[in-house]
N, C-alpha and C positions, 0 to 999 in steps of 0.2 A: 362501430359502436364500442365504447369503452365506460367499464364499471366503475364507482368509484365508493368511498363508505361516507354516510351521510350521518351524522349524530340523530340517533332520537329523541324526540321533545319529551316522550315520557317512555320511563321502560317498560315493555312489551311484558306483559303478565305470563303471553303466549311460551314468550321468547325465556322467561326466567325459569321454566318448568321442561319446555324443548330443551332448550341447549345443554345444560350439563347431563341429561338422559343422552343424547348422541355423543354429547362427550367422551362421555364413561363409556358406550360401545367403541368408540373411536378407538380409545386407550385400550380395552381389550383386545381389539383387534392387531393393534400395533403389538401388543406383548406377546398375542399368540405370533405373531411373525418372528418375533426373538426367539420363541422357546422352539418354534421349530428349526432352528437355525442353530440351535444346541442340540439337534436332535431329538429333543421331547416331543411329545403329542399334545399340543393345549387343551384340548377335552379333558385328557387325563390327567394332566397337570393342574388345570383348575377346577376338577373334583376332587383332588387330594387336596389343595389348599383346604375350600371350602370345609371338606371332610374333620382337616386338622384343625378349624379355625370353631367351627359350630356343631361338628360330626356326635358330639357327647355332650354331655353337661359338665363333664372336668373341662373340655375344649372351651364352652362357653365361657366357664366364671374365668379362664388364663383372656379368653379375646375383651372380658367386659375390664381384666385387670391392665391389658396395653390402652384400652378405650379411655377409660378413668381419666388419668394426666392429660393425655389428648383432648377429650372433653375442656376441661381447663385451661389448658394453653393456649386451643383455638381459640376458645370465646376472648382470652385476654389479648390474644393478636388480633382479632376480628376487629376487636373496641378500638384498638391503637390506626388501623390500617383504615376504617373509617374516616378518621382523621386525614389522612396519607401521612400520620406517622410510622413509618417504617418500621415497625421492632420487632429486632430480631435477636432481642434478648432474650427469648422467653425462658432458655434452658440457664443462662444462666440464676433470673429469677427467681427460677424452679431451684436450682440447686444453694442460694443461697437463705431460701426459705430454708428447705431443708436443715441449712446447719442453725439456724437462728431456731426451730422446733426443736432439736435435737437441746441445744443449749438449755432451753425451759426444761425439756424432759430428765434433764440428765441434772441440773446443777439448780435446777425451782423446786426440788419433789421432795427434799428434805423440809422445807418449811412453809409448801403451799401447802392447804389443804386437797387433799384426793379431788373431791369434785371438781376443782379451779383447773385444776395439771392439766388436762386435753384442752378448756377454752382457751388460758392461756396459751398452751403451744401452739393452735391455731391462730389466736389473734396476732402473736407475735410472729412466726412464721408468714402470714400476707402481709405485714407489716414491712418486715423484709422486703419482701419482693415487691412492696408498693416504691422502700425508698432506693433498690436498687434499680428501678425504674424510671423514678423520679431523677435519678442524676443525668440522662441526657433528657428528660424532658426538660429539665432547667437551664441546661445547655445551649437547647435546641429554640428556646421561647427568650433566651435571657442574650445569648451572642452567636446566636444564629447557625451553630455547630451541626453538621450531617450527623441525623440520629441514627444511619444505617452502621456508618463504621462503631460509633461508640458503644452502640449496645452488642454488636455484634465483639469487640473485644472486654467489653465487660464479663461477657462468658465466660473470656478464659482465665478472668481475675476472679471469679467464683469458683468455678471449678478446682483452680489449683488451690487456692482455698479450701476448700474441702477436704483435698486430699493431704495437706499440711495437717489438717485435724485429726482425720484418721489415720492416718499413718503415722502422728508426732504424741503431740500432747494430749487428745482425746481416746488415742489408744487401749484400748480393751487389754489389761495387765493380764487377765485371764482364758485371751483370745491366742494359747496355743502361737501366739507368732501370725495370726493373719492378721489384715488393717481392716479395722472397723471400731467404733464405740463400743461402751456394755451394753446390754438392752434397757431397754426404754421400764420404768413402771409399768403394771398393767393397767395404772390410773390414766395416762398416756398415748393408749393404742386407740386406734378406729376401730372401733365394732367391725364384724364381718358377715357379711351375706350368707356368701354363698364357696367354697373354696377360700381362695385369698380377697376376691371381691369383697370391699369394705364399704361402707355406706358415703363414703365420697361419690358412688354412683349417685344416691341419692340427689347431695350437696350439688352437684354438677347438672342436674338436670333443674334442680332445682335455680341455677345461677343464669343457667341457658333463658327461664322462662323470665324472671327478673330480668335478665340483659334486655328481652328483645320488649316488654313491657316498656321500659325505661328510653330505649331508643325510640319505639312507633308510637309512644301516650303519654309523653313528660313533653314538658317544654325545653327541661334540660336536652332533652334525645332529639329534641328539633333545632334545637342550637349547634349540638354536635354535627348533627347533618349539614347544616349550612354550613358551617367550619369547614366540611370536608369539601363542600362545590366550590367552595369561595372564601376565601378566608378574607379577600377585600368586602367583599359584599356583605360578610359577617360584620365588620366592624363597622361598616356604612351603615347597618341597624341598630350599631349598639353593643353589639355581642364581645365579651370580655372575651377574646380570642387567646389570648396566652395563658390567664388563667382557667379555660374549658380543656385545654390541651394539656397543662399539666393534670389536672383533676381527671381526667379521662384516661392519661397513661400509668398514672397512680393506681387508678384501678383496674388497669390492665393488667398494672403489675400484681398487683392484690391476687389478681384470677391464679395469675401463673404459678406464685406463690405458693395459693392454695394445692397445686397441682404438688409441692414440692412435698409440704405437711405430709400428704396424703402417700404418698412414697413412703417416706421415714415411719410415721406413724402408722401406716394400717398394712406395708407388706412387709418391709425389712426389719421394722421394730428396732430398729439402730441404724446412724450414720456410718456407711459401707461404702467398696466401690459395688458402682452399679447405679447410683443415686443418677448418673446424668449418662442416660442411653440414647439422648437424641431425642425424646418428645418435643423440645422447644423448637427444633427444625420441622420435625414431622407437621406439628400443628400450623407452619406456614399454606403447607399444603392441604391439612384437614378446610384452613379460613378459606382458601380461593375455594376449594369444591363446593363449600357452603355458599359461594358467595356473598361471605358475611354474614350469611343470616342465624341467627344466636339457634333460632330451631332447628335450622337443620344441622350444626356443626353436632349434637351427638350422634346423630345418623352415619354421618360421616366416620366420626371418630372409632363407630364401632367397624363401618368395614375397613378402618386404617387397623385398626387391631386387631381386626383377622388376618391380614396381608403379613403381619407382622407374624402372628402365632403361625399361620398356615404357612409361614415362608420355610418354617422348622422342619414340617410334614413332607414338604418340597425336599429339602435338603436327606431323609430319613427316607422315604416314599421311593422317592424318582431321580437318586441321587445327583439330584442338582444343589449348587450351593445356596449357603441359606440365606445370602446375600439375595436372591432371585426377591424376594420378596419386599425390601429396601428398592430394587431396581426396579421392580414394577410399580413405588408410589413413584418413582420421575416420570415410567412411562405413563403413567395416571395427567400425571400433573400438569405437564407439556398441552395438550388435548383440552384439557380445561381452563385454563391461560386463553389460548387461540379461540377458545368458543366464547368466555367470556366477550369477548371485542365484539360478538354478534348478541350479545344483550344491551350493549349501549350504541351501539351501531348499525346500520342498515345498508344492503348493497344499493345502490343507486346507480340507473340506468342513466350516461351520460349521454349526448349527440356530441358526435366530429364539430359540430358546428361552435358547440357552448365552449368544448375544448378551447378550440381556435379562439374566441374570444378571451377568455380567460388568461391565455398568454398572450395575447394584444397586452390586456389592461393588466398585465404584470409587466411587460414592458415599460 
């Protein structure tokens, strides 16, 4: 008797709620085998995380301030991967929002009025990131270019950018010899919660229930979908297929963008190093655990910004390095990959017999 995987005609409602719950134990499971392999105790080990990541209410507002960008980057990779465009730009995105807010902040404020200074540095900041995204979607729709490699080295033309800014010609004359901008107006800044939590929490949750609106009850979000099964079969009804794909990674990039503003503006209050830590990666991983789905990616993004806060706790705690906690989203990640295949797929009980034919009539 031999197994085989059979596509689902529709996906299992069962299956989309089961799998990444076993997933996620699967992945703990595998991580406690690491740490004990370091000699740690995983019990203890993933009470101190937990402890660091949610133990306080200063713990909190640090896990909702790694969450925040995550938040954001998910949903704008979620939108793009929909498609099966690949983007794996988000951090650069993120970071060249960043300097495009910082620009408003820093050189609009003499002659904008106060009120305008934050919309504008928000509108122009996703602006940014929409058209830093927009360049391999045009690529990619216009001469047919792999958007993994381009956006994935667009990253590093943002980033080093950035740091050309702050370390050169945007340099803080008053900044003691460190690289960073002056601060921002207080016209400028995001309001704040809670701690450093700034109302981007808000905004993000806010963007989450708009995505998945727009995706499950527009006609647009049902054109995207077909895009994504079929891009033949999209154009066989009609479907402006090149222009749905640029417009949808535009506002991908938009999302990530936003992720970027919300950095410069609401924690650092100036372009610094530190602006690009790696969310635009992470949130590859926050989009699969979600399975795309815009709801649950802040769910997600919050226990990725515990993993992150409590990876510190780890390292202070249980003198383990504070890497452990970057090393436990792979071991997350892996786990939830390999289950996803069991939300579009089913095992399927073959006979020796069907076998045999089947290589007959491939012969």
């Amino acid at each position: 008797m031999i197994f085989a995987f059979e596509k689902r005609k529709t996906v299992s409602r069962t299956a989309i709620v089961v799998v990444p719950f076993v997933s996620f134990l699967a992945s703990l499971f595998l991580t406690g085998i690491l740490l004990a392999a370091f000699g740690a105790n995983p019990l203890t080990t993933f009470g101190a995380m937990f402890k660091g990541a949610f133990g306080s209410g200063r713990a909190l507002t640090e896990t909702l301030v790694k969450a925040i960008p995550l938040m954001l980057t998910g949903l704008g990779v979620a939108l793009a991967f929909k498609l099966k465009f690949w983007n794996i730009g988000a951090e650069g995105q993120l970071t060249l929002a960043g300097v495009a807010a910082t620009w408003v902040a820093l050189y609009w404020s003499p002659w904008l009025p106060s009120p305008l200074l934050l919309p504008a540095v928000v509108l122009v900041g996703c602006a940014a990131g929409a058209l830093w995204a927009g360049v391999p979607a045009l690529l990619k729709t216009g001469l047919k270019v792999d958007e993994t490699l381009v956006t994935l080295m667009l990253n590093y033309v943002a980033i080093l950018f950035s740091e050309f800014l702050y370390y050169g010609p945007w340099r803080d004359p008053k900044g003691f010899g460190f690289p960073g901008t002056q601060p921002f107006p207080k016209a400028a800044w995001f309001p704040r919660i809670a701690g450093r939590a700034h109302i981007g929490l808000y905004i993000a949750i806010a963007a989450a229930l708009i995505l998945w609106i727009v995706l499950n009850r527009t006609r647009w979000g049902f054109e995207l979908k077909v895009i994504g099964n079929s891009p033949k079969a999209a154009r066989y009804q009609g479907i402006a297929v090149e222009r749905n794909i640029v417009l949808a990674v535009l506002l991908s990039g938009a999302l990530c963008g936003l992720a970027g503003v919300g950095e410069v503006a609401g924690i650092s209050r100036r372009l610094q190093q530190g602006l690009s830590l790696g969310y635009g990666y992470t949130a590859i991983i926050v989009a699969w655990m979600a399975q795309l789905n815009p709801l649950a990616i802040p769910f997600v993004a919050v226990l990725m910004g515990g993993l992150l806060v409590g990876g510190d706790q780890v390292q202070m705690v249980m003198g383990l390095p504070s890497s452990m906690g970057l090393l436990m989203q792979g071991m997350m990640l892996f786990p939830m990959l390999a289950g996803s295949l069991f939300t579009e797929y089913r095992i399927k009980r073959v006979g020796s017999q069907a076998v045999r034919e089947s290589k007959i009539g491939a012969a």
